[in-house]
C-alpha positions in Angstrom: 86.8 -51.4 117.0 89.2 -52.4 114.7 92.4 -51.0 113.4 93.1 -47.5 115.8 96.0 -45.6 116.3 97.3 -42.3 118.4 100.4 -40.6 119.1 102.2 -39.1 122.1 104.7 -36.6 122.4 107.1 -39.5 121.5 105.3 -42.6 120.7 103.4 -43.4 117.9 101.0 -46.5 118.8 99.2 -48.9 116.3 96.5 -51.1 118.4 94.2 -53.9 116.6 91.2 -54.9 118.3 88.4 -57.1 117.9 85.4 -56.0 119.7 87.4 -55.0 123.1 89.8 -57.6 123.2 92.7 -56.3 122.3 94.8 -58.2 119.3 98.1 -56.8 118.7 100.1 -53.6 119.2 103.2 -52.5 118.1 104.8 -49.0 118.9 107.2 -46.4 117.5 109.4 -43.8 118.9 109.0 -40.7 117.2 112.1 -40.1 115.7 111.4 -39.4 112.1 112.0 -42.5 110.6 109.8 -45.2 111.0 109.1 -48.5 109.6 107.6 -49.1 106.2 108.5 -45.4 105.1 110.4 -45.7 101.4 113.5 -43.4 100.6 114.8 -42.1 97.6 118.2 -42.7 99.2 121.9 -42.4 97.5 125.0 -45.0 98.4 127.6 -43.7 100.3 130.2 -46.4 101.4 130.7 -49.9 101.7 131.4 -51.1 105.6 133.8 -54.4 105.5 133.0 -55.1 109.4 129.3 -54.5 109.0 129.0 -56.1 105.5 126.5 -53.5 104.2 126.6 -49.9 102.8 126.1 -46.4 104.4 123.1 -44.9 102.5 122.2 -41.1 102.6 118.6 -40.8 103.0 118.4 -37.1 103.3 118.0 -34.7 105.8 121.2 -35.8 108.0 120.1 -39.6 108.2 122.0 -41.9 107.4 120.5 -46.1 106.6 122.4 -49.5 106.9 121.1 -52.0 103.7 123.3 -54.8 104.6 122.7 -57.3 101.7 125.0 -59.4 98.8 123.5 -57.6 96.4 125.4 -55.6 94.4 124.8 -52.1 94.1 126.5 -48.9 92.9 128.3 -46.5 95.3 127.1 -42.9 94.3 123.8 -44.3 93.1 120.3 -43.7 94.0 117.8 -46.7 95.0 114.5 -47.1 96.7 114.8 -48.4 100.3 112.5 -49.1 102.7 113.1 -48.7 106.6 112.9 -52.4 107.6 113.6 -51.7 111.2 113.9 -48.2 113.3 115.5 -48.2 116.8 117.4 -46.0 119.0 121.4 -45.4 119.0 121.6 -46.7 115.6 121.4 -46.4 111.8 117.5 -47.9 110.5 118.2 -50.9 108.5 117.1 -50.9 104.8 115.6 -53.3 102.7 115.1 -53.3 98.6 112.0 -54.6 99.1 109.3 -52.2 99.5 105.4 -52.4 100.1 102.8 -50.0 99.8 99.9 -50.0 102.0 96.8 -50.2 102.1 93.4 -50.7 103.6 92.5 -54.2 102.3 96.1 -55.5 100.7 100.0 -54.8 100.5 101.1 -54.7 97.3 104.7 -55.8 97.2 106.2 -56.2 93.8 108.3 -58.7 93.1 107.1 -61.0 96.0 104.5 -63.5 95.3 101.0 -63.4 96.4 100.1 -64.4 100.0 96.9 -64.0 102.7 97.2 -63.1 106.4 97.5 -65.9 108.7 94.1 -64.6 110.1 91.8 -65.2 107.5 89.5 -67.8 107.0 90.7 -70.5 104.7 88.1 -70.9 102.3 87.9 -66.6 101.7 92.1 -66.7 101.8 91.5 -69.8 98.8 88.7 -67.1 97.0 91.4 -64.0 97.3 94.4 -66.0 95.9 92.6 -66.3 93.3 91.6 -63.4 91.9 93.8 -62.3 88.8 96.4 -60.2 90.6 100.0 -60.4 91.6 102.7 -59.6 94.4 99.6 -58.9 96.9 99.4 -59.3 100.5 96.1 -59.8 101.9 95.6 -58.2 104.6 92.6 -59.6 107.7 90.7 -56.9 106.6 90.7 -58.5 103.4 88.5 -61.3 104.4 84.9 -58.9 104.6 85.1 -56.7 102.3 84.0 -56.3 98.6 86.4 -57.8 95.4 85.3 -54.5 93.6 87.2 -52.5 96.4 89.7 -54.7 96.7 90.7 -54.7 93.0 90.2 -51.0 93.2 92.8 -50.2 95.9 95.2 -52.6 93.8 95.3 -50.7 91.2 95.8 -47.5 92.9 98.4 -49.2 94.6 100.3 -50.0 91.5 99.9 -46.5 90.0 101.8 -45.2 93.4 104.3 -47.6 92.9 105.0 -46.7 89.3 105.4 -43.1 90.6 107.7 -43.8 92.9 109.8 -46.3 90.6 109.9 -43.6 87.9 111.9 -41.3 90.9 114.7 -43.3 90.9 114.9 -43.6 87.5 115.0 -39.8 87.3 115.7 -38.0 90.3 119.1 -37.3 92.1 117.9 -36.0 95.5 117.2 -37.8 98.3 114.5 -38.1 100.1 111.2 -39.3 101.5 109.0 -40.3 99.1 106.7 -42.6 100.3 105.0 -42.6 104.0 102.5 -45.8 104.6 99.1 -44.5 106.0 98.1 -44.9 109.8 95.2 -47.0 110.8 92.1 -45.1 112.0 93.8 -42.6 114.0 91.6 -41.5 117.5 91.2 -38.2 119.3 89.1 -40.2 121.9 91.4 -38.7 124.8 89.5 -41.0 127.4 90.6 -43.9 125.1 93.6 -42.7 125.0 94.1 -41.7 129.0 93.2 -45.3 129.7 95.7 -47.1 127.4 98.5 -44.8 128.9 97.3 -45.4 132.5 98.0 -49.3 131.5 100.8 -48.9 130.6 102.0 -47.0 133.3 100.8 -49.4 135.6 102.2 -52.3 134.0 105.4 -51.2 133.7 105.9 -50.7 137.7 108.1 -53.9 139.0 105.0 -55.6 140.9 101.5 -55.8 140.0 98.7 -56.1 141.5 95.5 -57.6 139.9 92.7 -58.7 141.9 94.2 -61.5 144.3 96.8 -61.9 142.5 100.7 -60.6 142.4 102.7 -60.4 139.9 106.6 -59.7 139.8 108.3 -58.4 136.8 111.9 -58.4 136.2 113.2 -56.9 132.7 116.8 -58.8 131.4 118.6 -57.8 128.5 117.3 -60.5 126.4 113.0 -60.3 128.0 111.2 -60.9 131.2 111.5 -62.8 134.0 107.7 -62.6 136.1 106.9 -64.2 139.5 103.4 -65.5 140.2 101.7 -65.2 143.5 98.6 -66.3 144.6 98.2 -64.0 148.0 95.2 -65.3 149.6 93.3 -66.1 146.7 90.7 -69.1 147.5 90.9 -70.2 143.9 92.5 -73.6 143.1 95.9 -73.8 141.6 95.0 -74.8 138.3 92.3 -71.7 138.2 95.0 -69.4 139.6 97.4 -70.4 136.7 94.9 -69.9 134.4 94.4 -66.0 135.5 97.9 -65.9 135.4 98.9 -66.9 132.1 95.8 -64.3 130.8 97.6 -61.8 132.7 100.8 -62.7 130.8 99.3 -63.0 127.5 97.5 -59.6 127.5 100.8 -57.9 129.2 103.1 -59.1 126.5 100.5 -57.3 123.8 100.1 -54.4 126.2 103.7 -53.7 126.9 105.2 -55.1 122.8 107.4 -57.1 124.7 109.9 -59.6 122.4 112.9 -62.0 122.8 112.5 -64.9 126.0 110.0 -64.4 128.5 109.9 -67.0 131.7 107.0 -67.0 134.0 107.6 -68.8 137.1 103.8 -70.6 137.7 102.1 -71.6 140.6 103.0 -75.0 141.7 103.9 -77.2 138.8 101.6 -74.9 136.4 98.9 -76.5 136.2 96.0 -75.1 134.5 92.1 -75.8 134.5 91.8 -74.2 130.8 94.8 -73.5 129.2 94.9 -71.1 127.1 96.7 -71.1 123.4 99.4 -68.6 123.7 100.5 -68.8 119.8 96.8 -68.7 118.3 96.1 -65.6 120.4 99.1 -64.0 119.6 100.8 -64.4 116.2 104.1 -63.1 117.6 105.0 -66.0 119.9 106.9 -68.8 118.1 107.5 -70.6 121.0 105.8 -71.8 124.2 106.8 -74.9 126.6 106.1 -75.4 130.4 108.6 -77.2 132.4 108.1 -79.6 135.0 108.9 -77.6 137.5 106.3 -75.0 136.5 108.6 -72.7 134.9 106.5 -71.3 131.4 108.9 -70.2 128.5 107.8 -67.8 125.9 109.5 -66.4 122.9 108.2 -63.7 121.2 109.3 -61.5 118.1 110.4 -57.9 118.4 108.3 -55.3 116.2 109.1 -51.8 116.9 110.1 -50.1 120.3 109.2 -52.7 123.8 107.7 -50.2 126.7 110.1 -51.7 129.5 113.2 -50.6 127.4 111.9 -47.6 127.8 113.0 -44.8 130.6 109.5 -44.6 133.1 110.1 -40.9 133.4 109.3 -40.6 129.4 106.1 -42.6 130.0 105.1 -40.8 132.7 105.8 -37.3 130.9 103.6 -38.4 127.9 100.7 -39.2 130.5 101.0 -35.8 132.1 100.8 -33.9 129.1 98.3 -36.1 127.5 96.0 -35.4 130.5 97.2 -31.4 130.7 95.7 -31.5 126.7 92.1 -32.9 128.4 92.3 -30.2 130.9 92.8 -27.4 128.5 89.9 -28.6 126.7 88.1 -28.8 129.3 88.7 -24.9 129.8 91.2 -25.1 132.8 94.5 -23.4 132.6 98.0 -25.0 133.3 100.8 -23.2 134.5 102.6 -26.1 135.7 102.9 -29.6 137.3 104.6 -30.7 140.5 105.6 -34.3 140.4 106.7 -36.8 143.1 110.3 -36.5 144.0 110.6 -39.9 143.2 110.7 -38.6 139.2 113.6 -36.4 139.5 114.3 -35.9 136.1 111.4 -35.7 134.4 111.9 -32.2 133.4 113.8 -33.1 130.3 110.7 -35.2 129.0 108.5 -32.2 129.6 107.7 -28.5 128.0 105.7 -27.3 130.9 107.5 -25.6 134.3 108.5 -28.4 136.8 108.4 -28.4 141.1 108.6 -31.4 142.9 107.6 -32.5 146.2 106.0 -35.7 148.5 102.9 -35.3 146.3 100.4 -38.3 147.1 100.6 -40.6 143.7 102.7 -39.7 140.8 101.9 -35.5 140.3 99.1 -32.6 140.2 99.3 -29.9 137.9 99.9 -26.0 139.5 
């Protein structure tokens, strides 16, 4: 499958796959500003407490590049968002990339190949007779010709973009990073929401098994119970730490995660946490079965996000499938248990005891 990619009414979600295993995912609120977009933008102030400068990006927003370098207040730069979150300024960086299918070309920065690649082809790309280049996985299949090709097109952006700051005095967007293969498959679609809706409940139920999820300020905390499964503790463990694997790619959870195991944790095949997920930089099991994950943050994590917002992108991303399927919508009445979910929503709004989460009117 691939690279895909789709947006709700406030996400905007990048999914890699391999076949139907799913690889990594990383997701944005729609705000606007999003990572790996490159301003024109203009200095404002200097910020003693925060040790970094207030930069006016245009359009009312406003960047943090917090950084020893020294640059001019009043003067225009290139920035790139380097991260994008809620309540905050997005944080700048001076060093920008430009993106494409095969490669990143990021000048200044020296060549490198994506941790994914096979050694011998990442040996092959470095070296080819081009500079600040990041190879990219899909990279390792496909022809130098294109390859070489998109380089180049890569640099004449960049020089275009470079020549702006040399000569303009606006600011602005000027440079917005292309999506992966974006997807109107709405049954695609329907199914990752519905995942995600049903992770992010407090217990889970897969097969046998249970599975308790508690959201801290710094991760997860997840309880593991067996029910009545007739599978031995080491298989039980192993379905377990599956579970977690796939629900920290599902969900983009980051920071400490701690799964309380079955017994002492033992497992019949374990599985390799960091090799299946290049995110986690740290995995130990305890003796008394206690597993401890740390993960990096990229982008927005689903369980810091209100349930009534992923709920409201759900509804309205199955209303869309019923309008194209010729029905009409004049409303939805929701469970009273979502009180609130109004403000996430443009369509009229009733609630009652409705049996699951709401049916439209």
């Amino acid at each position: 499958m691939g690279a895909v990619s789709f947006t709700t009414d406030h996400f905007l979600r990048r999914m890699v796959y391999e076949g139907e295993e799913l690889l990594s995912a990383v997701y944005f609120e729609r705000e606007g500003v999003e990572k790996g977009m490159i301003y024109l933008g203009r200095v404002e102030s200097f910020h003693p407490p925060l040790k970094g400068y207030f930069v006016d990006l245009g359009n009312g927003v406003t960047g943090l590049y917090q950084s020893s370098d020294q640059i001019l207040i009043g003067k225009h730069y290139l920035f790139e968002i380097h991260a994008a979150g809620r309540g905050r300024p997005p944080l700048l960086s001076r060093r920008i990339g430009f993106v494409g299918q095969y490669v990143i070309f990021r000048p200044g920065m020296k060549n490198a190949v994506s941790k994914h690649v096979d050694e011998l082809v990442a040996a092959s790309l470095l070296a080819l007779d081009v500079e600040h280049v990041y190879f990219r996985k899909e990279a390792e299949t496909a022809k130098t010709k294109d390859i070489l090709e998109e380089i180049a097109a890569l640099r004449k952006v960049y020089e275009e973009v470079t020549s702006l700051e040399r000569t303009q005095r606006r600011a602005r967007l000027v440079y917005q990073p292309p999506l992966p293969q974006e997807t109107d498959d709405l049954l695609f679609i329907l199914a990752y929401e519905e995942e995600i809706l049903r992770l992010s409940q407090k217990t889970v139920f897969e097969g046998d098994m249970t599975y308790h999820i508690e959201p801290t300020h710094v991760g997860l905390v997840i309880d593991v119970n067996s029910g009545s499964s007739d599978l031995s503790i080491p298989e039980q463990n192993d379905l377990a730490v599956r579970f977690v694997s796939n629900l920290l790619l599902r969900m983009n959870v980051g920071g400490l995660i701690l799964v309380d195991l079955i017994g002492h944790g033992e497992q019949q095949q374990p599985l390799d946490l960091k090799k299946r997920d290049s995110r986690i930089t740290h995995v130990a099991l305890s003796s008394m079965g206690i597993l401890e994950i740390t993960r990096k943050r990229n982008g927005t994590g689903m369980y810091d996000v209100p349930m009534l917002k992923l709920l409201a992108d759900y509804i309205q991303i199955q209303r869309r499938k019923r309008e194209a399927d010729g029905a009409e919508v004049e409303g939805v009445c929701v469970s009273k248990r979502y009180a609130g979910i109004e403000e996430y929503l443009d369509i009229p709004v009733e609630y009652s005891e409705v049996f699951g989460w709401f049916r439209f009117l």
